[in-house]
C-alpha positions in Angstrom: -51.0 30.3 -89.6 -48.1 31.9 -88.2 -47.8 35.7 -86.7 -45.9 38.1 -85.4 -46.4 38.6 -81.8 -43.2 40.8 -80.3 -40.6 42.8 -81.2 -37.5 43.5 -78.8 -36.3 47.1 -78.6 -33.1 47.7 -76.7 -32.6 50.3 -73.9 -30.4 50.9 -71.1 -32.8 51.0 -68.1 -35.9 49.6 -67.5 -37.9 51.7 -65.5 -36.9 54.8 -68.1 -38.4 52.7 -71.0 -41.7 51.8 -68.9 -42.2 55.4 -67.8 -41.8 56.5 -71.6 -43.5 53.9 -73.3 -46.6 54.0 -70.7 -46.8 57.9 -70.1 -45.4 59.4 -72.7 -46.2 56.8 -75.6 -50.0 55.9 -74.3 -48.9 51.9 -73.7 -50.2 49.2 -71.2 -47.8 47.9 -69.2 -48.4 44.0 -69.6 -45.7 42.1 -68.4 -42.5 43.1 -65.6 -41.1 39.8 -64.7 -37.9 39.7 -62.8 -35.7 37.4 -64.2 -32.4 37.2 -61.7 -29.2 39.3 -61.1 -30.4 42.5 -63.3 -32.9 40.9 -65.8 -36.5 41.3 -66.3 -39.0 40.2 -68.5 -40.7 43.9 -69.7 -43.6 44.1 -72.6 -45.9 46.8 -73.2 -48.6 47.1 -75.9 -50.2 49.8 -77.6 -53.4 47.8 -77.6 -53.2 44.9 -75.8 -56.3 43.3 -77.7 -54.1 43.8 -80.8 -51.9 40.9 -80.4 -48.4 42.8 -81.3 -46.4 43.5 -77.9 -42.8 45.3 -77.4 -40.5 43.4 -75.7 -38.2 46.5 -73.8 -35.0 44.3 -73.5 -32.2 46.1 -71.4 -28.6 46.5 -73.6 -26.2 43.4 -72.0 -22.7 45.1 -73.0 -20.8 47.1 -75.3 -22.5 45.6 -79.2 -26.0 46.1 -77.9 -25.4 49.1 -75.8 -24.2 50.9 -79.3 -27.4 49.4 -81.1 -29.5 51.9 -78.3 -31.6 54.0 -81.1 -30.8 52.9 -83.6 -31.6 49.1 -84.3 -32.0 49.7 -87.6 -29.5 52.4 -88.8 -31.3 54.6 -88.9 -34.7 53.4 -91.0 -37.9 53.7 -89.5 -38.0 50.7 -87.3 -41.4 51.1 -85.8 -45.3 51.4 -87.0 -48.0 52.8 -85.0 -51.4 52.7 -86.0 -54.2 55.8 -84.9 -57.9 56.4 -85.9 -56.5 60.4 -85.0 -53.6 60.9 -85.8 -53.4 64.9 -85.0 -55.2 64.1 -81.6 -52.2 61.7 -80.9 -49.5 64.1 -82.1 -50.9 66.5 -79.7 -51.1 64.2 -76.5 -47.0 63.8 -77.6 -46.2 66.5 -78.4 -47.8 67.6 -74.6 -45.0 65.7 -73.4 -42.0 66.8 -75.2 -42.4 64.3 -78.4 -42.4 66.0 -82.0 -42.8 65.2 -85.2 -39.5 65.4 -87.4 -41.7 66.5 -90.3 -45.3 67.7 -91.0 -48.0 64.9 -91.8 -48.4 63.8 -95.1 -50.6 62.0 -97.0 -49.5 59.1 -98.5 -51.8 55.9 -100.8 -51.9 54.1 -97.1 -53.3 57.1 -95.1 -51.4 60.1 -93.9 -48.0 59.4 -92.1 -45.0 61.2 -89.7 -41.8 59.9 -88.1 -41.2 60.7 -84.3 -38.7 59.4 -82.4 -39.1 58.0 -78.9 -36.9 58.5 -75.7 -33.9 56.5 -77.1 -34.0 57.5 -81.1 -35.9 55.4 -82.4 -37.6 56.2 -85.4 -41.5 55.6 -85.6 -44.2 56.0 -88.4 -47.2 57.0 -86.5 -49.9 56.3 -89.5 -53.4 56.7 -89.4 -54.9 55.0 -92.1 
């Protein structure tokens, strides 16, 4: 049966993304490959039991440099899971991350929308 294993989010610098994702975000750092001339091969993982992995994939010239932020015009393009979600709020928000809204409560568990260092909009959901 087929699954979803990685996702590629763009960025413009490498070591920016891995410091965000890893110290701001809570991630394991699971792969840093490089790859020749300026490319590397960069995942991180919430979880890295969970299966699902972020490819951080550095913008190669003008059409993805313009996609930085906003992959998905402006939707929520990420979903992160927590067992606490105020606990996790506060660990970001310790290091300059905020909610754009309060927490609701929706049928799937109660639900906000950050965005990370780029623009990104995430649903951090705790179910």
């Amino acid at each position: 049966m087929p699954r979803l294993g990685m996702v590629t989010i763009v960025v413009p610098d490498y070591d920016a993304a891995i410091r965000f994702y890893v110290e701001v975000m809570g991630f394991t750092l699971l792969e840093d490959t490089p790859l020749g001339e300026s490319k590397r091969w960069v995942v991180v993982a919430p979880d890295p039991e969970s299966g699902a992995t972020l490819l951080v994939a550095k913008a190669a010239g003008p059409a993805q440099e313009s996609s930085i932020g906003n992959q998905t015009g402006g939707r929520v393009a990420f979903f992160l899971y927590t067992d606490d979600l105020d606990a996790y709020l506060a660990r970001l928000a310790e290091r300059g991350v905020v909610a754009e809204a309060p927490v609701r409560t929706e049928d799937y568990g109660r639900v906000t929308v950050i965005r990370d260092l780029y623009g990104n909009r995430w649903d951090v959901i705790e179910r």
